[in-house]
C-alpha positions, 0 to 999 in steps of 0.5 A: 696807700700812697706815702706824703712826705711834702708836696707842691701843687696849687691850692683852690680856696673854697670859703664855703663852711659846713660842706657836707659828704653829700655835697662832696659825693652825691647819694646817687653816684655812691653805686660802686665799691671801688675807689675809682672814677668818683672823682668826675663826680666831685662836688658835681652840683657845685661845679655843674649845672642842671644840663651837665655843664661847667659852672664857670664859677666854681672854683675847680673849674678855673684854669688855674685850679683844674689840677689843684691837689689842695683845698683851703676850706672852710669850718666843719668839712665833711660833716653829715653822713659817713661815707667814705666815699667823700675822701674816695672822690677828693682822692679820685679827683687828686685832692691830696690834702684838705685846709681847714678850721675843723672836719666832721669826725668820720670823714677825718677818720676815713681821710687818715685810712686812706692817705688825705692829709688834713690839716686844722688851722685857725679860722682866720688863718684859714682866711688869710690863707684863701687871701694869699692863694687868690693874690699869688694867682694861684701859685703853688703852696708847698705842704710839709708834714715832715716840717709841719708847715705850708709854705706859700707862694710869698715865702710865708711859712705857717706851722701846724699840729698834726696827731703823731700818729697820724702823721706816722700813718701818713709819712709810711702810707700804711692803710688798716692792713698796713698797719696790722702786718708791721705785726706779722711777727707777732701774730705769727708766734701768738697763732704758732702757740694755739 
C-alpha cells in the first residue's frame, strides 16, 4: 500500500450528499476481483450519459478536475452496501484522499485498508472549502497528515482530527498483511513453542 505523508493536487468539489457505493461503483462493472481498471468506471452515471458520452457538467469531467486526487464531498460518503469496490474505483481512478462531514462505516473501514485517506470535517467547513476550491480556479489544496492540516490555494490552513491509529496506518502504507508481519517475531516464537 502506497505510504501518504502529504500531498499537492487539485481538489474537485462534489456537493452532493448521501453518495452511495452504487453511485460510486455500479453493480454491473463490480465483475473482477482485481483493483485495476475501476477507476473508468467511477461515478459512470454521473459523468456519462445514456450513449457513453461526457457529461460536460460533472465535476471530473472539467479540464481542470480531470487529474483531481482529492474530493470535497458532501455528508454520508460511501453509504449503502459494502463494497469494496467504491474505494477500489477512487483509488484506480487516482482519488487519493475524500473531504467530508461523515462516511458510511464500511466504506471508512475499506478506505483505511486500502490507503484513501479520509478526512470528517464540519458541514460548513466542507462548504467553505467547495467555495475556495471553486474561486482559486481550482488551484492545488495540499493535505498533510503529518500536520493534520489542508492548506489552500489562499494560504488558508484548516486543522483536523484523524484516529491515531489510522493515521499511523497511513503514514507506514501498512495493509491487513502489513500490519500483521510487524508481528513476525512474535509469531514465529509462539508457533516454534507448539
Amino acid at each position: 500500500m502506497q505510504k501518504f505523508i502529504r500531498m499537492k493536487a487539485v481538489a474537485a468539489p462534489l456537493p452532493l450528499a448521501n453518495v452511495d457505493t452504487d453511485m460510486i461503483i455500479p453493480a454491473q462493472y463490480m465483475k473482477s476481483l482485481s483493483r485495476s481498471g475501476l477507476g473508468k468506471h467511477l461515478f459512470q452515471e454521473l459523468r456519462f450519459d445514456r450513449s457513453g458520452e461526457e457529461r460536460a457538467d460533472f465535476v471530473l469531467n472539467r479540464p481542470q478536475c480531470r487529474n483531481a486526487q482529492i474530493i470535497v464531498a458532501d455528508r454520508n460518503f460511501g453509504c449503502g452496501s459494502s463494497r469494496e469496490h467504491a474505494v477500489w474505483a477512487l483509488t484506480d481512478f487516482g482519488i487519493r484522499c475524500v473531504i467530508a462531514p461523515s462516511f458510511g462505516d464500511i466504506f471508512a473501514s475499506n478506505a483505511r485498508k486500502n490507503g484513501l485517506l479520509l478526512i470528517r470535517l464540519p458541514d460548513e467547513i466542507c462548504g467553505h472549502l467547495r467555495s475556495e476550491v471553486a474561486l482559486s480556479q481550482y488551484a492545488p489544496v495540499e493535505v498533510d497528515l503529518e500536520a493534520q492540516s489542508i492548506r489552500l490555494a489562499s494560504g488558508e490552513t484548516i486543522a483536523f482530527d484523524i484516529d491515531p491509529d489510522d493515521r499511523r496506518i497511513l503514514m507506514e502504507g501498512l495493509d491487513d498483511i502489513g500490519r500483521t508481519l510487524r508481528h513476525d517475531d512474535a509469531i514465529t516464537k509462539f508457533e516454534a513453542a507448539l
